[in-house]
VMD Tcl script that draws the C-alpha trace (Angstrom):
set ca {
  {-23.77 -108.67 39.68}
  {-27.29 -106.46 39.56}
  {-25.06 -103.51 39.43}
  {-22.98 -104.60 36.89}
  {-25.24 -105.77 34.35}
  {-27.43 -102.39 34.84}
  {-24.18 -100.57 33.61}
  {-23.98 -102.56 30.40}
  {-28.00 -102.08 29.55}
  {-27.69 -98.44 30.07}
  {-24.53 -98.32 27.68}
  {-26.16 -100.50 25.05}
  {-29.43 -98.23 25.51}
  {-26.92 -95.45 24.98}
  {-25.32 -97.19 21.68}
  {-28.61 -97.48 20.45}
  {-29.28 -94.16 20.61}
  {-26.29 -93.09 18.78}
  {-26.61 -95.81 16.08}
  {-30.04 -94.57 16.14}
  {-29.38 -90.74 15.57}
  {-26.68 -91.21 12.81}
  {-28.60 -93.43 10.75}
  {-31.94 -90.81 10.59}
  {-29.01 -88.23 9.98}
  {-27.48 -89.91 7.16}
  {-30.95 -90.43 6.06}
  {-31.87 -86.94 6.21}
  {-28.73 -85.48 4.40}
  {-29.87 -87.71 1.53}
  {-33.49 -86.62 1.65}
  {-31.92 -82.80 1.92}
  {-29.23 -83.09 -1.35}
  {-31.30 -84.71 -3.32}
  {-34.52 -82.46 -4.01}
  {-31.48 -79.74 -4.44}
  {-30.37 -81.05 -7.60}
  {-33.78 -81.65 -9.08}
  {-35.28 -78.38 -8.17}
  {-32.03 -76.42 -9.48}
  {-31.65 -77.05 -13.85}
  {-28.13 -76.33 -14.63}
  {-27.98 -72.85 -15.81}
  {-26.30 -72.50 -19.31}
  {-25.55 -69.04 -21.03}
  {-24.52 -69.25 -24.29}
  {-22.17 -65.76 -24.60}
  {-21.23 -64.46 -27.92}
  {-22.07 -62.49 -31.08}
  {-23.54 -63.86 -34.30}
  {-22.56 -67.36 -34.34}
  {-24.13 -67.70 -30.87}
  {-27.21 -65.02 -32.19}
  {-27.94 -67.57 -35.37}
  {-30.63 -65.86 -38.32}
  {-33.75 -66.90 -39.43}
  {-32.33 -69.62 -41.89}
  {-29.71 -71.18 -39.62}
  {-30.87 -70.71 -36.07}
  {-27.32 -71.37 -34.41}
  {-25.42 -73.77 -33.05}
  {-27.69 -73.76 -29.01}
  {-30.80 -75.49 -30.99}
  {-28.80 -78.70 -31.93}
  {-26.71 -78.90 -28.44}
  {-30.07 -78.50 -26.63}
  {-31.17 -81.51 -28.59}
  {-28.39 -83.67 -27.58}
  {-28.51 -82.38 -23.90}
  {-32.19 -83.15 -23.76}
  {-31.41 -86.29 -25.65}
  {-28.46 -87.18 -22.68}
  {-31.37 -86.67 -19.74}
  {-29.66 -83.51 -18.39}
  {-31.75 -81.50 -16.11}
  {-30.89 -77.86 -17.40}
  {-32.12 -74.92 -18.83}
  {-30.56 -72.22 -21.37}
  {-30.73 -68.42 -19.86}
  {-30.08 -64.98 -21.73}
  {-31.95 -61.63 -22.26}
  {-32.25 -62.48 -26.03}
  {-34.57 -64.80 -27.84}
  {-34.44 -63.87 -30.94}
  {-32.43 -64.58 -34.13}
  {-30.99 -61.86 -36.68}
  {-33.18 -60.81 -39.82}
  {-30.84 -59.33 -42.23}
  {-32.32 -57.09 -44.99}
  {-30.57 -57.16 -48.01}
  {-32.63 -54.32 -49.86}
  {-31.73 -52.13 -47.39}
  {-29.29 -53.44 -44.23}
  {-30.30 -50.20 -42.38}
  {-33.89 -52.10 -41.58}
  {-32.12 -55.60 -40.25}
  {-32.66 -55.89 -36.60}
  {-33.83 -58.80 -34.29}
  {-36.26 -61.10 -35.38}
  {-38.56 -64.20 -34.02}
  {-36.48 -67.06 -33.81}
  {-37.48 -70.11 -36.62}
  {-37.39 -72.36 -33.96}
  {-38.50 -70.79 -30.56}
  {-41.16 -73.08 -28.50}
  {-40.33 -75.92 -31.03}
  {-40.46 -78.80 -29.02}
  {-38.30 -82.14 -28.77}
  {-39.15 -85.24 -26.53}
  {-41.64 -83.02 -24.10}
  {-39.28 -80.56 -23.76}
  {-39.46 -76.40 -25.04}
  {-37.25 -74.75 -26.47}
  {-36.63 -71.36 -25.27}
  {-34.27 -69.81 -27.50}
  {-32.68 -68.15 -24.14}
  {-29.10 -67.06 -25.26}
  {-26.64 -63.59 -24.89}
  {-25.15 -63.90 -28.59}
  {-25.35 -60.40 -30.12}
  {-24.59 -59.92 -33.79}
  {-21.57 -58.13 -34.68}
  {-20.58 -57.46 -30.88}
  {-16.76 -57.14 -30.04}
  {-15.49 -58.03 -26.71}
  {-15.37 -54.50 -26.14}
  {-19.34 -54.06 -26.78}
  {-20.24 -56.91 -24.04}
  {-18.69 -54.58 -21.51}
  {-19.51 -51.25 -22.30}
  {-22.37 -51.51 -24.83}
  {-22.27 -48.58 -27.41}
  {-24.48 -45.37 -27.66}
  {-25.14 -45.16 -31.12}
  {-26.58 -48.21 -33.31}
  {-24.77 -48.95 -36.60}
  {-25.91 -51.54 -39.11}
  {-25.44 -54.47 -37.22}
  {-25.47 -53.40 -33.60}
  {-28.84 -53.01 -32.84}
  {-29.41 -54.12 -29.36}
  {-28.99 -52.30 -26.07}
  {-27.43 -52.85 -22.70}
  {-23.89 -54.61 -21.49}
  {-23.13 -57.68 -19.80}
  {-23.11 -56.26 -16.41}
  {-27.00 -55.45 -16.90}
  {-28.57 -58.83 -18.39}
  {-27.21 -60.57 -15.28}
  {-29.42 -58.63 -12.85}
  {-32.07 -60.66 -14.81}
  {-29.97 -64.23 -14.40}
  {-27.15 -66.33 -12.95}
  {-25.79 -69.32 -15.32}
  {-23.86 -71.88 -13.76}
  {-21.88 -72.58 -16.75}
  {-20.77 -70.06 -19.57}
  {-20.07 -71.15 -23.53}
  {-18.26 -68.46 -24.59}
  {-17.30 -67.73 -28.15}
  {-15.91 -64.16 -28.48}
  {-13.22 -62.60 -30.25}
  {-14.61 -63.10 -33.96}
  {-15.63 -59.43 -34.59}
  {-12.13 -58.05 -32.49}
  {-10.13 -59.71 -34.87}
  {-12.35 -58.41 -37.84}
  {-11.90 -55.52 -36.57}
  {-8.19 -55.29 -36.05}
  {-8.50 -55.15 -32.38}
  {-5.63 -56.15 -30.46}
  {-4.54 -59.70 -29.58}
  {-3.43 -58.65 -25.88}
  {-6.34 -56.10 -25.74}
  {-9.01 -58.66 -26.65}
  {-7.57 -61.25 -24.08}
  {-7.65 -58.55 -21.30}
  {-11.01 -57.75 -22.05}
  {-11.98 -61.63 -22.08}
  {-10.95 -61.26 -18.72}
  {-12.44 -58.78 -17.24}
  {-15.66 -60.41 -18.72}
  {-14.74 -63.39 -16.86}
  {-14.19 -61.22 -13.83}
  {-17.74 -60.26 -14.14}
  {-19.33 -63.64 -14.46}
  {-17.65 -64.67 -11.33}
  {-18.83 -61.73 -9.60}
  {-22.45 -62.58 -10.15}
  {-21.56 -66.24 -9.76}
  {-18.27 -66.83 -7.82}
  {-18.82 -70.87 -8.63}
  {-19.56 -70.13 -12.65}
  {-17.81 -72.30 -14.66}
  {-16.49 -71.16 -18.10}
  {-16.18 -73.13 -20.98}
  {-13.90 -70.63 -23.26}
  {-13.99 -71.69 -27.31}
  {-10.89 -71.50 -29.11}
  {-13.22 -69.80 -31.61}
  {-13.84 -70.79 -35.51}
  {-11.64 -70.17 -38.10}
  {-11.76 -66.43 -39.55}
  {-11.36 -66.26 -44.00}
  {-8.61 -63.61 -44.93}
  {-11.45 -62.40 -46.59}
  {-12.39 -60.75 -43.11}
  {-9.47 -60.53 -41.04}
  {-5.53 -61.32 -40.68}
  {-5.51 -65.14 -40.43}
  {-2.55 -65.16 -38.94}
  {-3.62 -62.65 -35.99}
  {-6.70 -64.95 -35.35}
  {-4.56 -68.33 -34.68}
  {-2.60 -66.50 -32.89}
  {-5.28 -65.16 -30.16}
  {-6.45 -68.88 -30.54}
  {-3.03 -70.34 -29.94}
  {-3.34 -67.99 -26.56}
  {-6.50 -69.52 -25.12}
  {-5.31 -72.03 -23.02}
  {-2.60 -69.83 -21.41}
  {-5.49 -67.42 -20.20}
  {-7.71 -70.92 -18.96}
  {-4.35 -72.17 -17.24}
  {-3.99 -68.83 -15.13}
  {-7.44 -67.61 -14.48}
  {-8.98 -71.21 -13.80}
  {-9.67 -72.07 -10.08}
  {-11.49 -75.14 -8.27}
  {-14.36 -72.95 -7.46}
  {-14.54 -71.62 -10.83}
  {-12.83 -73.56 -13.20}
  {-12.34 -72.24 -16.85}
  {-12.60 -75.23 -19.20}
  {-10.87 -74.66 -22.83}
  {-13.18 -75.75 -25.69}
  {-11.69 -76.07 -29.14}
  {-13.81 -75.27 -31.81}
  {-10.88 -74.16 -34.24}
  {-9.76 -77.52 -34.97}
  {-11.23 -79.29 -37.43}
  {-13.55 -76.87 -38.32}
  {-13.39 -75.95 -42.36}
  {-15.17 -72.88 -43.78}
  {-15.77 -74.20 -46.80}
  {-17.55 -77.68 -45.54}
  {-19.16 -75.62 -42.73}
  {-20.68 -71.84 -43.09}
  {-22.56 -70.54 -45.77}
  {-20.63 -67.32 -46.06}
  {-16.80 -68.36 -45.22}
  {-18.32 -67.18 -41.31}
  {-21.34 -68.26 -39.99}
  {-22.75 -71.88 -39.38}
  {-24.53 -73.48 -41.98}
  {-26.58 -76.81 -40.67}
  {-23.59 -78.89 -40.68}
  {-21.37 -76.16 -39.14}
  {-24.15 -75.75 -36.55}
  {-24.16 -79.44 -35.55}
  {-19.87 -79.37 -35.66}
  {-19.88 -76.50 -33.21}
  {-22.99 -77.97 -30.73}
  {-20.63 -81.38 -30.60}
  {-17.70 -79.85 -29.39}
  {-20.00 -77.86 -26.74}
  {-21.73 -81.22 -25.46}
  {-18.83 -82.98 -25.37}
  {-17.17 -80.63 -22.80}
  {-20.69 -80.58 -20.89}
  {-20.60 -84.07 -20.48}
  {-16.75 -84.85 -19.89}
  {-17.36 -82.19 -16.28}
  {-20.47 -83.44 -16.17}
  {-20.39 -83.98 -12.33}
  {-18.68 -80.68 -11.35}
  {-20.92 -78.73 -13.61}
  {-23.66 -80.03 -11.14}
  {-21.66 -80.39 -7.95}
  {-20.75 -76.47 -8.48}
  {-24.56 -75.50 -9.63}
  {-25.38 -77.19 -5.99}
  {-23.31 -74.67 -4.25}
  {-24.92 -72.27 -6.36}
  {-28.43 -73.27 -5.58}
  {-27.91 -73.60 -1.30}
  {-26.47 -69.94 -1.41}
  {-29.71 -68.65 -3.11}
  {-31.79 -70.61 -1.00}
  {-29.67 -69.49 1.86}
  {-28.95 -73.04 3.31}
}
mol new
graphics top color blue
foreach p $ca { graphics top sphere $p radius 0.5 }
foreach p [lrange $ca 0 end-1] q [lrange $ca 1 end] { graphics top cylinder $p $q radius 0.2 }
display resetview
């Protein structure tokens, strides 16, 4: 009888230990992921050439989407090597360059803005990848993709390329191919980056074939479909549709106020419908850096 009830207090002194040990386990783990979701902002690059680059009279589309992220409570941050706008002198085009942004440091319910962004005016596809030696009118900055992100590592890429290619006369296939390899490069800094590729704005016939551009944006989605993986998925973001020159640029181009706003809605609205594997991907992210 002694015997057997000592058996049965040693195995409930045993439960208890177990019961014990999970619970401060379970407790920990939360205590752990938390604190590694506040202390790592979600990391968005806005990648492109002068719609994402904005002048000194229309700053771009990335100051009204960083209003209606901070106004959503998102924990995140923009990152580029640029923060400046474009100045473009009329009286002689040979002196436009970069210039302070109109709304850099402006700041919106206790938040900064930092004007952080990649978009580089009058940049082709080609341009991101391999830069250019000499400077021409527009192209005034230096470097290539691969080089800015030595200096960062976004989480999640809006990407609006292909404008100045098809101005250009580039290739349809050629400009696709070289989307990809850019996307190749992103995931080599970040193999968990996730890509939110624009079906880009409308292009005038005043500046290229029409029908060349819908086609490349009719393509889009096939590219998406067959590069996108779990780890890194590629998230199609049409800002084509919908979208009216006339009601929305100043020039037939680029993003007057209204065209700015059009373009940031489309961008927010893909944040927030991947929302939670934005964040869930940013995590794996943030333990690799912190080598957890």
């Amino acid at each position: 009888m002694f015997s057997k009830f000592k058996i049965n207090y040693s195995y409930l002194l045993f439960l208890s230990f177990i019961l014990f040990s999970t619970a401060c386990t379970d407790n920990q783990t939360e205590e752990e992921i938390e604190p590694q979701l506040e202390e790592s902002p979600l990391r968005i690059l806005p990648l492109g050439n002068s719609i994402t680059q904005g002048g000194e009279t229309h700053p771009s589309y990335r100051y009204e989407l960083w209003k209606m992220l901070v106004d959503a409570g998102l924990d995140f941050e923009f990152v580029g090597s640029m923060d400046t706008n474009w100045h473009f002198d009329a009286t002689n085009p040979e002196r436009s360059a970069d210039a302070a942004s109109p709304v850099i440091g402006q700041e919106y319910k206790g938040a900064k803005f930092s004007n952080k962004h990649e978009g580089h005016w009058g940049w082709t596809t080609s341009d991101m990848l391999n830069g250019y030696e000499k400077p021409t009118q527009y192209k005034r900055d230096k470097g290539k993709l691969s080089d800015w992100l030595k200096g960062y590592t976004p989480d999640v890429v809006l990407m609006h390329l292909g404008t100045n290619d098809m101005i250009h006369s580039k290739t349809t296939k050629g400009t696709l191919e070289r989307i990809e390899q850019i996307i190749g490069l992103l995931r080599a800094d970040n193999e968990n980056v996730a890509i939110m590729l624009a079906k880009i704005t409308p292009i005038p016939s005043t500046y290229a074939n029409v029908d060349s551009t819908q086609h490349f944006v009719s393509l889009i989605p096939e590219l998406a479909s067959r590069l996108s993986t779990q780890k890194s998925p590629i998230i199609v973001v049409d800002i084509n549709t919908g979208y009216n020159p006339d009601t929305y640029t100043y020039d037939s181009l680029h993003p007057n106020t209204a065209g700015e706003k059009f373009i940031a809605k489309r961008w927010y609205d893909a944040i927030k419908a991947n929302e939670e594997t934005l964040y869930s991907l940013a995590a794996q992210r943030h333990r690799r850096e912190s080598g957890e």
